[in-house]
Each structure stands twice: as structure tokens, then as C-alpha cells.
C-alpha positions as CSV (number, residue, x, y, z in Angstrom):
1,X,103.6,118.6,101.5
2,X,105.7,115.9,99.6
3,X,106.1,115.8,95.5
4,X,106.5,112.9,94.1
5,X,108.9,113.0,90.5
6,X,105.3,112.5,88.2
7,X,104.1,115.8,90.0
8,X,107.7,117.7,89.1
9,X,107.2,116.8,86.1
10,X,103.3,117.8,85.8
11,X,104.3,121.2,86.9
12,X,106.9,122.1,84.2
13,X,104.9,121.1,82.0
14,X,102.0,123.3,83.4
15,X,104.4,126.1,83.9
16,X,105.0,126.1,80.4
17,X,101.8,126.1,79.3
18,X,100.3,128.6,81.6
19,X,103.2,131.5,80.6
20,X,101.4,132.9,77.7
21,X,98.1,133.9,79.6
22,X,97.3,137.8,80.0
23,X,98.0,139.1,83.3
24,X,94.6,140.6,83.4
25,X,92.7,137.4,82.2
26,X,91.4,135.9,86.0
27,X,92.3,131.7,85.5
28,X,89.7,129.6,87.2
29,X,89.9,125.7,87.7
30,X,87.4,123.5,88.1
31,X,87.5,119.7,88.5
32,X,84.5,119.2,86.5
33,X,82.0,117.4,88.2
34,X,80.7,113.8,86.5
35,X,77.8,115.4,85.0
36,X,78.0,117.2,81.4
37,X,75.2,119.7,82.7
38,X,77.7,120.9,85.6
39,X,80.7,121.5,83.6
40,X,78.0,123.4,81.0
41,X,76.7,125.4,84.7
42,X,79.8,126.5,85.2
43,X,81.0,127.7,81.1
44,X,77.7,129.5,81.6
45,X,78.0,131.2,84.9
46,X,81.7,132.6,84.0
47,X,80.3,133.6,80.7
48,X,77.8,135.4,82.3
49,X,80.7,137.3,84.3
50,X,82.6,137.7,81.3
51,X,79.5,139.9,80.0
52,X,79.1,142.3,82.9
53,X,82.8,142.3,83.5
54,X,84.6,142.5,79.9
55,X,87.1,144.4,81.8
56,X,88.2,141.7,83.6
57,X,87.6,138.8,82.1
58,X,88.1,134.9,83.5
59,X,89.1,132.0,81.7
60,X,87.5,128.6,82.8
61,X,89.5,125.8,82.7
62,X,88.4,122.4,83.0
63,X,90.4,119.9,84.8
64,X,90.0,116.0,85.0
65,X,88.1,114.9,87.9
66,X,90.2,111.7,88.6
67,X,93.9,114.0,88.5
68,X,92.7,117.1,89.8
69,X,94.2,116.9,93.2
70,X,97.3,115.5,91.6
71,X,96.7,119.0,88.9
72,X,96.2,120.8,91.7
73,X,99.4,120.0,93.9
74,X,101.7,120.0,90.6
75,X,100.6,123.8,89.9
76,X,101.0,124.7,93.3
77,X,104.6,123.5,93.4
78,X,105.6,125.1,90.1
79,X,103.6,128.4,91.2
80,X,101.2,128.4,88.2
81,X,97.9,127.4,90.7
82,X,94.9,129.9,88.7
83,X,93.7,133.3,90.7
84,X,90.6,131.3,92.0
85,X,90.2,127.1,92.5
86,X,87.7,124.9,93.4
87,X,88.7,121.7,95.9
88,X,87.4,119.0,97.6
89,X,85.9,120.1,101.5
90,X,88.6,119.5,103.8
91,X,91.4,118.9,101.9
92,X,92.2,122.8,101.7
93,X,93.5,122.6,105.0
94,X,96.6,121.4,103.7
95,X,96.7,123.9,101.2
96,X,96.0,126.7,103.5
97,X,99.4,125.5,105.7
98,X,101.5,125.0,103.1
99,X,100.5,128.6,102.4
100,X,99.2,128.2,99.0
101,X,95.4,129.8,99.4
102,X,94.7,133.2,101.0
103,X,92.1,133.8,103.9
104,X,88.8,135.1,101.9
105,X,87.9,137.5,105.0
106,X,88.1,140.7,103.1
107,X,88.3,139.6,99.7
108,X,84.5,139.1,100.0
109,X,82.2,141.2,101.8
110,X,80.8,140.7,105.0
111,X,77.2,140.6,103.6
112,X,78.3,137.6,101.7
113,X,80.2,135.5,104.3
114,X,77.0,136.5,106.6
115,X,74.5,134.6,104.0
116,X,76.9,132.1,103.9
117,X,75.1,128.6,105.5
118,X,77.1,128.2,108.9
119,X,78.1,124.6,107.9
120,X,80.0,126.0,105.2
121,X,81.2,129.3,107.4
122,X,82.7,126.0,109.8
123,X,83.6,123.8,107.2
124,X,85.9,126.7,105.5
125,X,87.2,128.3,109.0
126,X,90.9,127.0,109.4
127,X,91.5,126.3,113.3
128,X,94.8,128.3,113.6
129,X,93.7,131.7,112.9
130,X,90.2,131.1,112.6
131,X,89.7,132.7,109.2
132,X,87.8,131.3,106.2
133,X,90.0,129.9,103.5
134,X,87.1,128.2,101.1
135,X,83.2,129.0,100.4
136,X,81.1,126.7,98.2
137,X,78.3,127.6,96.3
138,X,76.5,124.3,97.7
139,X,76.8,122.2,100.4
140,X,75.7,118.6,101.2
141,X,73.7,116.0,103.4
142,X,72.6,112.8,105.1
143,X,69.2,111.2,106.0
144,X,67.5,107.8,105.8
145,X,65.3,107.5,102.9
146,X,62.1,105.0,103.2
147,X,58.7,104.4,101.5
148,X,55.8,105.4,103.7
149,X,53.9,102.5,102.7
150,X,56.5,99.9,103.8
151,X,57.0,101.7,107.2
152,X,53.6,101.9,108.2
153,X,53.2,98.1,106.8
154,X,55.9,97.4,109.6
155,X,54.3,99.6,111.9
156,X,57.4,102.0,112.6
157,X,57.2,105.0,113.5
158,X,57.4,108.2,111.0
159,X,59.9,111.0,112.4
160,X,58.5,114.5,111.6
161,X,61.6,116.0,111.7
162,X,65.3,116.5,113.2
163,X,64.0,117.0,117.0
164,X,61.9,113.7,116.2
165,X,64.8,111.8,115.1
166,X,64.4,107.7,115.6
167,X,67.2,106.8,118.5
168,X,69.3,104.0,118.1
169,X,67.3,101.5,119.2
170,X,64.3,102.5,117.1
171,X,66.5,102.2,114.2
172,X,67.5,99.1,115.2
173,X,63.8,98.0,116.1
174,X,62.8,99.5,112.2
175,X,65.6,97.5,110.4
176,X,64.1,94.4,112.1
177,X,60.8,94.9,111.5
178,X,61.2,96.2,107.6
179,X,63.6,93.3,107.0
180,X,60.6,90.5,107.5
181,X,58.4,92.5,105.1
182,X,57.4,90.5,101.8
183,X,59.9,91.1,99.1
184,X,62.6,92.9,101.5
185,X,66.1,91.2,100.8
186,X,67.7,93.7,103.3
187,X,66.5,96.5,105.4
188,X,69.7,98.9,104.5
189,X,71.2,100.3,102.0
190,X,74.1,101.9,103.0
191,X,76.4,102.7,99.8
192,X,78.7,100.1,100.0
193,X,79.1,99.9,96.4
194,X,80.4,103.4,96.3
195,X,84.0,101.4,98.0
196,X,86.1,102.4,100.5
197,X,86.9,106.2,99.9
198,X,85.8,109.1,101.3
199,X,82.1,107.8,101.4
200,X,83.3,105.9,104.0
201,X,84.4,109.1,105.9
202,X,81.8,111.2,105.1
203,X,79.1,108.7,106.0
204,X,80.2,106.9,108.6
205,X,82.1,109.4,111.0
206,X,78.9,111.1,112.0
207,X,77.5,107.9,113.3
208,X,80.7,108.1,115.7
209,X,79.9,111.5,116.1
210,X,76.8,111.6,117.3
211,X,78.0,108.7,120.1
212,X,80.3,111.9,121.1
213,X,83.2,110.6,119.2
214,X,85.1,112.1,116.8
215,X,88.3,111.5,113.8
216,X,90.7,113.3,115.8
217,X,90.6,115.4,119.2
218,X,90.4,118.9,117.6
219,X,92.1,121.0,120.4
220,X,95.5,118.7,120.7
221,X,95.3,117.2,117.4
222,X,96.1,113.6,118.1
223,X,93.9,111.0,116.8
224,X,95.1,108.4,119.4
225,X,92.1,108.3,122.2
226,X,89.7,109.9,119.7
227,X,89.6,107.8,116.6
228,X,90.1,104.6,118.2
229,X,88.1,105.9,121.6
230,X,84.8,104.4,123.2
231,X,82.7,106.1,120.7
232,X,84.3,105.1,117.5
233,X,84.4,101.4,118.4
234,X,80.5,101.4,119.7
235,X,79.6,102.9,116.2
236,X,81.5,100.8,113.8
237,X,80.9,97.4,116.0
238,X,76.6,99.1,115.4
239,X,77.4,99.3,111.4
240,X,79.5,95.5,111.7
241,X,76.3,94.1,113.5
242,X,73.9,95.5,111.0
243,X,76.0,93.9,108.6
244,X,76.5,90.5,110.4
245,X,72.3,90.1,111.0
246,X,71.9,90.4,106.9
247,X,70.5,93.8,107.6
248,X,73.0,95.7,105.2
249,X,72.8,95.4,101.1
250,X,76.4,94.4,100.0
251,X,78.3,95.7,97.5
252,X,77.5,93.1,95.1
253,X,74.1,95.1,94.7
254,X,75.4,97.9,93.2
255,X,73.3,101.2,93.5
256,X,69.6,100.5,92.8
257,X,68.6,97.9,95.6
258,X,66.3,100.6,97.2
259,X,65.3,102.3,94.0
260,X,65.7,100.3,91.4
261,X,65.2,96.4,92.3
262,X,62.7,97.3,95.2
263,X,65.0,94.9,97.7
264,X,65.9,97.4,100.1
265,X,63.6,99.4,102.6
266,X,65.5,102.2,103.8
267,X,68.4,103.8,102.2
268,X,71.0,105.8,103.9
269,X,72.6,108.1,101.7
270,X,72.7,112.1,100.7
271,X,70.7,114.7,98.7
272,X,72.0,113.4,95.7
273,X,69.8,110.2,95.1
274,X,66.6,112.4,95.0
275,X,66.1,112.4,91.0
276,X,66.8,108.5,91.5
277,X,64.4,107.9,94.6
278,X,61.5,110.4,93.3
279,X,61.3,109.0,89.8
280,X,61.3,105.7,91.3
281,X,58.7,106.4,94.5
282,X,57.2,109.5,94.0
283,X,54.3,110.4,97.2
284,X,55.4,107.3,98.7
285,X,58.9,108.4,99.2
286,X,60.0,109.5,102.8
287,X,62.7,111.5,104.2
288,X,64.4,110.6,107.2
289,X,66.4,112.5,109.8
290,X,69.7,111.0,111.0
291,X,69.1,108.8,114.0
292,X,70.2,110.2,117.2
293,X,73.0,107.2,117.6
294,X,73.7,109.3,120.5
295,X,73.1,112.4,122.5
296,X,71.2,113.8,118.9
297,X,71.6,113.2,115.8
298,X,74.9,114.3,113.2
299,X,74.5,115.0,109.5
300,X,78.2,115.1,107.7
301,X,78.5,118.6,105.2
302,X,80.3,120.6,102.8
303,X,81.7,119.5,99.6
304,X,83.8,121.4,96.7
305,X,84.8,125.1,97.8
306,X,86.2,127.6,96.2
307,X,89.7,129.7,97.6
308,X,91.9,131.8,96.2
309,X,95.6,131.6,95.5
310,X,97.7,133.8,98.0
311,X,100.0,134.4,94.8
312,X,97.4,135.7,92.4
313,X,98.4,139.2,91.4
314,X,94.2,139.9,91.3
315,X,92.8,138.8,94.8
316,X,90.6,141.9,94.3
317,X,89.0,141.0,91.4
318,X,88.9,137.4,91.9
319,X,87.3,138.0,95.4
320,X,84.4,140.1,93.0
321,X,84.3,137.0,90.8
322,X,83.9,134.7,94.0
323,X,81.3,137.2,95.2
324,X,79.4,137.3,92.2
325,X,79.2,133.5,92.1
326,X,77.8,132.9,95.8
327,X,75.1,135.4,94.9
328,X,71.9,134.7,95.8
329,X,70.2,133.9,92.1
330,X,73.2,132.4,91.1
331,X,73.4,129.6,93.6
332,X,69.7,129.5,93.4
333,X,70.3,128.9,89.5
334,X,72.8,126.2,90.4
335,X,70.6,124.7,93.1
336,X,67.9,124.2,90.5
337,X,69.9,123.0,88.3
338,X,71.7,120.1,89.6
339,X,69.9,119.9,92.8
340,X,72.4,120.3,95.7
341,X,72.5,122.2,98.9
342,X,72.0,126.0,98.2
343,X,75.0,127.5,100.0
344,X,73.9,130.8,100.7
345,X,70.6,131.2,103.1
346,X,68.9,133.3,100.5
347,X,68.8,131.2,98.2
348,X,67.0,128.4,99.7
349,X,63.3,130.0,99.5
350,X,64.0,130.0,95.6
351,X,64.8,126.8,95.0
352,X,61.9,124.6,94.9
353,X,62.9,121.4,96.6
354,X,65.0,123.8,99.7
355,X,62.5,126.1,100.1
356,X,60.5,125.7,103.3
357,X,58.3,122.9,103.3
358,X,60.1,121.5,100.1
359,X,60.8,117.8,100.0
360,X,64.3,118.5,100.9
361,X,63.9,121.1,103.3
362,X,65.0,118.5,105.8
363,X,68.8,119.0,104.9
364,X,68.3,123.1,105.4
365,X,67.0,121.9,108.8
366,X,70.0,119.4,109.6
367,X,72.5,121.8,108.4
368,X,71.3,124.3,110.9
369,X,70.7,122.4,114.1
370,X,73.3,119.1,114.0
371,X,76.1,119.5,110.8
372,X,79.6,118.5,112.1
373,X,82.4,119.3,109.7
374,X,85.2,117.5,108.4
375,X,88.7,118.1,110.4
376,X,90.1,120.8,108.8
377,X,93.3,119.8,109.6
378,X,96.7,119.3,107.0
379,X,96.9,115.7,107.5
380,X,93.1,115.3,106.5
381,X,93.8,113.2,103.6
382,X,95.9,110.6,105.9
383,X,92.9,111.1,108.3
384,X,89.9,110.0,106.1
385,X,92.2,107.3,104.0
386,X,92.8,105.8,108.2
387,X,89.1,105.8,109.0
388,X,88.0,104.2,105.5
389,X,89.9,101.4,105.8
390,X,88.9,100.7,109.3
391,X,85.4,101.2,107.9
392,X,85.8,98.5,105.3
393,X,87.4,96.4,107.9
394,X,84.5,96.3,110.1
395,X,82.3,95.6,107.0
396,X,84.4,92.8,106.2
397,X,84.6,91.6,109.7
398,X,87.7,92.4,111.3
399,X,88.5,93.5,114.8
400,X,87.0,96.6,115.1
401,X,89.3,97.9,118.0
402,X,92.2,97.0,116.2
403,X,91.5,98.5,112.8
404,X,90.6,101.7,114.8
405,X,93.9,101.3,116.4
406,X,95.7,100.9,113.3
407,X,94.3,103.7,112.2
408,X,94.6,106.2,115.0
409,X,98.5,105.4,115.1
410,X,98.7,106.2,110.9
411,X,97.7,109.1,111.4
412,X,99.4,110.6,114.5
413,X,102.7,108.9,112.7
414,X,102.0,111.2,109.6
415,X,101.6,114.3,112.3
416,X,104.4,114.0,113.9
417,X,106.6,113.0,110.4
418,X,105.6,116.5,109.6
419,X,106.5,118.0,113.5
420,X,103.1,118.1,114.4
421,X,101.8,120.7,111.6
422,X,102.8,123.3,113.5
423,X,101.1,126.0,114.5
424,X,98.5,122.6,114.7
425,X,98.8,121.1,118.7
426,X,99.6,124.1,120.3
């Protein structure tokens, strides 16, 4: 992992002020979310420790979202990185080779890793020695949402759940159809304005997924052949023709052309638009599987996680804490609370919008039967700033074999500047 000389300097600086803490105190970071009510979730739910624990007490600290990786990375050089710290899905891969996080196998039960959803059990698992190095307390999801009322008017057909997934060509058949409806600018809303970033990862890769592509072959480790392969091109060239036929809302939208100015029919996004979409819809709104682009259908997953650092002086303890916050009415707390994924399976039948035959059960569902993970590989962060941009370039576009090219060769380049990330390619 390379430092740059603002990250030196971060860490002295960190180092300093960290020196002063209790030994016994258990430090926990958290990159605070962009919602007041989740950094208040999260005072609350240490506070809560604090009381049935006084004897070993944890102090939340607060990081900013928009430096937290660069926070993060500083503390880990200067060895100051808290006993427990959340990060962002597959990005602790890199920490967990540079050695910086500890495997969680041991430091929490097995009753807990067993409740664990499997899409967080495979989005935590770190391919070399196949132990878990991060658990979140939620996890994440795709779909299509759509008004009944506008499908029906275009007489398309209503999937009843994942096995009944629309192929390919019925989503292409729908987009047509909806996009001649009366008042329907475009037919697809697919987040554009969110910009190229890991959106563009997380959203996109499973459309080259479920064509039986992938970001990188995940036995030798090379993304040549895998990010640029047959699959990859067929799915960004479907997205670039959606796009090209008018079908796709641009940027220049912003957020609310499906829910706010009525323009869009069908949004593609994750679990998160729900307050935005009910309040906007209510019984006429209509989740959507994933379309089987492919063989079946691929929902992306996982999100913020929490590991431990191999250096803390408390694993013990902090793996209680971590327990104690992947507990079932925790998480269910959580999961009421700002809506996402509950994490642990027993949780879901107490959260009202999870729970079976809830209006989100669908992402339980997905999660279960066609979730693909992130590559949890160390160069991850090279991996999904590759595809991005080849995502953008197809919006914009470009050749969509070449930008996949582009991108396949950045990335094998940053593998083998770093001697192939050994014990990665084995």
C-alpha cells in the first residue's frame, strides 16, 4: 500500500492525538453515514454497550465521510487504527493483506457468523485463507422499481418474484413499450446522476455478471480476458444502446425523474430510494427483480463492515462489542431505523418492510438465491475506478471494447506493480 506525504503527515498528527486514550477504553471509528439519524444510531447503540459493559467501555469516534479512507490509511501507517472500524465492502481486502485487520473467526461466535446473511459471510470471506475479515450490520440491493399502473397501461408483464425474473429481451420489449406512454420522457432511470464512482461498479457489474462475466477471473486473478471478455462488452454495448435509443434519463435529470417529476417509468436502483418512491407512489409502486441478462438474474451486495485491528491489545472484548452489535434486536433496531438490509437472518421477520411478505422482502429473496460479491481482492480500489470509467465511457459513447480494454490492462498493471499480491494468483 503506497502513502502519499499528506497521509505521513495525517498520521503523526493522529498518533499524537490518540496517545492519551486509556488502554482499557475500546476506540471505535465510524465514517458517519450522510444522515444525522445514523451517526445518532450509532452514539446510541455504543451508549447502550457502555451501560451493560461499564467495564469496558468504547469510545465512538466520528470520522468524515469524504476522508475517511484517507483517515483510515494514515492511522493504519502510524499504528493508531481504533480496536474495531467500519469500511467500505471490498475495500478491506487490501487492508486484510497489508495485514492491518484480524480474521473475526473466533473473535465472534459461531452462532453469530451462522445468522450472518450468506452475502455478507461471501462478501467478508478473504480468498487466501478463506476466513472472514468484515461483518456488517446491513447489507444492500438491486431491483427495477415501476408503477403498476403504467405497466399494465403498456401491457408488460408483472414478475412475481426472482424465479419470474423479465429476460433480457422482455426488458428490452418493456423499455419500449413504457417509453411511448403519455407523459414518459424516458423509460430508465438508471442513476446517472450519482457520476462515475463506485455506483458505476456496484450497479453495473452484475449486468456483466449475469451474462457470465465477471471484474476479474477470481481463481488466477487477472482481469485481462474477464473484464474486457465477451460478457462484459455484450453488457455495457446493452446499457450504451439503452442510452443511444433515448431510453436512459441523463444526468442532467438529477434524482427525482421517476419519483419526483413523474418522467421516468422504471427506475433501476437499490433499497435505499424506498422512503422516496413510497411517499411518492404508494399501492401503485412495484418492485422488480433483476432481469436475467443472462443465465439468471445477479443482484450486487454488501456495503460498510466492520473488522477489527490485528494490533488492538483487546480483540476479545472488541469481538463481544462486534457481537453485541450484530445481535438480532440490534440490527433489527437499525433496520427500522434507517431502512437497510437486516444483516443477520433473524432479524428480518422483525423488521417490517424485510419480513416475509414485506414490500421489500424481495431483496431477502435476491440476497439468498443470485447475490455476487464484490472482488475481494487488494487491488479492488484500482479494479472498480477501471470499470467506472469504462462505464461512463460507454454512456458517453465510446468504444466499448476498447474502454474495457483500457481498463482490463490498468488493473493487471497495478497487480503485477505490486508482484501479483501475493499469496493472490497462486
Amino acid at each position: 500500500m503506497k502513502f502519499s506525504p499528506k497521509l505521513l503527515a495525517v498520521a503523526a498528527l493522529l498518533a499524537a492525538s490518540q496517545a492519551a486514550l486509556a488502554a482499557d477504553v475500546l476506540r471505535v471509528w465510524h465514517h458517519g453515514g450522510r444522515a444525522d439519524n445514523e451517526r445518532e444510531r450509532m452514539a446510541q447503540l455504543i451508549e447502550k454497550w457502555n451501560k451493560a459493559n461499564p467495564s469496558t467501555p468504547a469510545k465512538l469516534e466520528i470520522q468524515p465521510e469524504g476522508s475517511y479512507n484517507e483517515q483510515v490509511q494514515a492511522a493504519a501507517l502510524s499504528g493508531n487504527l481504533p480496536d474495531l472500524l467500519d469500511l467500505d465492502g471490498p475495500n478491506y481486502a487490501n487492508y486484510a493483506w497489508s495485514g492491518y485487520i484480524a480474521p473475526l473467526n473466533g473473535l465472534v461466535s459461531a452462532k453469530t457468523l451462522s445468522d450472518m446473511l450468506p452475502s455478507l459471510i461471501n462478501q467478508g470471506t478473504y480468498p487466501p485463507d478463506g476466513k472472514v475479515y468484515c461483518l456488517g450490520q446491513g447489507d444492500s440491493g438491486l431491483s427495477i422499481w415501476g408503477r403498476k399502473s403504467l405497466l399494465e397501461a403498456a401491457k408488460v408483464r408483472i414478475p412475481k418474484g426472482v424465479d419470474d425474473a423479465w429476460t433480457a429481451a422482455e426488458f428490452e420489449d418493456a423499455l419500449a413499450k413504457l417509453s411511448k406512454l403519455p407523459g414518459m420522457k424516458y423509460a430508465l432511470d438508471v442513476k446517472l446522476n450519482y457520476g462515475q464512482g463506485e455506483w458505476y461498479t456496484y450497479g453495473f457489474s452484475p449486468w456483466v455478471q449475469s451474462m457470465g462475466g465477471d471484474l476479474i477471473d477470481r481463481k488466477s486473478w487477472k482481469a485481462d480476458g474477464t473484464m474486457n471478455g465477451p460478457a462484459a462488452v455484450k453488457a455495457l454495448t446493452l446499457l450504451q444502446g439503452f442510452v443511444k435509443k433515448g431510453y436512459v434519463a441523463p444526468a442532467s435529470e438529477g434524482d427525482d425523474s421517476f419519483y419526483g417529476k413523474k418522467i421516468t417509468a422504471l427506475s433501476f436502483v437499490g433499497h435505499w430510494m424506498w422512503p422516496a418512491h413510497s411517499k411518492a407512489f404508494g399501492n401503485d409502486l412495484v418492485l422488480l427483480p433483476m432481469p436475467k441478462f443472462g443465465a439468471k438474474a445477479v443482484t450486487g451486495n454488501g456495503g460498510w463492515a466492520w473488522s477489527i485491528n490485528s494490533k488492538s491489545k483487546q480483540k476479545e472484548a472488541t469481538g463481544k462489542l462486534l457481537e453485541f452489535m450484530l445481535s438480532t434486536d440490534n440490527v433489527a433496531e437499525l433496520s427500522t431505523a434507517m431502512g437497510g438490509v437486516p444483516g443477520v437472518k433473524s432479524a428480518a421477520p422483525k423488521v417490517e418492510l424485510y419480513k416475509a411478505g414485506g414490500p421489500l422482502s424481495l431483496y431477502i429473496d435476491q440476497l439468498a438465491k443470485v447475490s455476487v460479491a464484490r472482488p475481494a481482492h487488494p487491488a479492488y480500489p484500482t479494479i472498480t475506478a477501471a470499470f467506472a470509467k469504462a462505464v461512463a465511457d460507454a454512456v458517453d459513447g465510446g468504444d466499448v471494447k476498447k474502454a474495457l480494454d483500457t481498463a482490463a490492462k490498468k488493473v493487471d498493471q497495478d497487480i503485477e506493480d505490486n508482484k501479483g499480491y501475493k499469496p493472490f494468483g497462486k
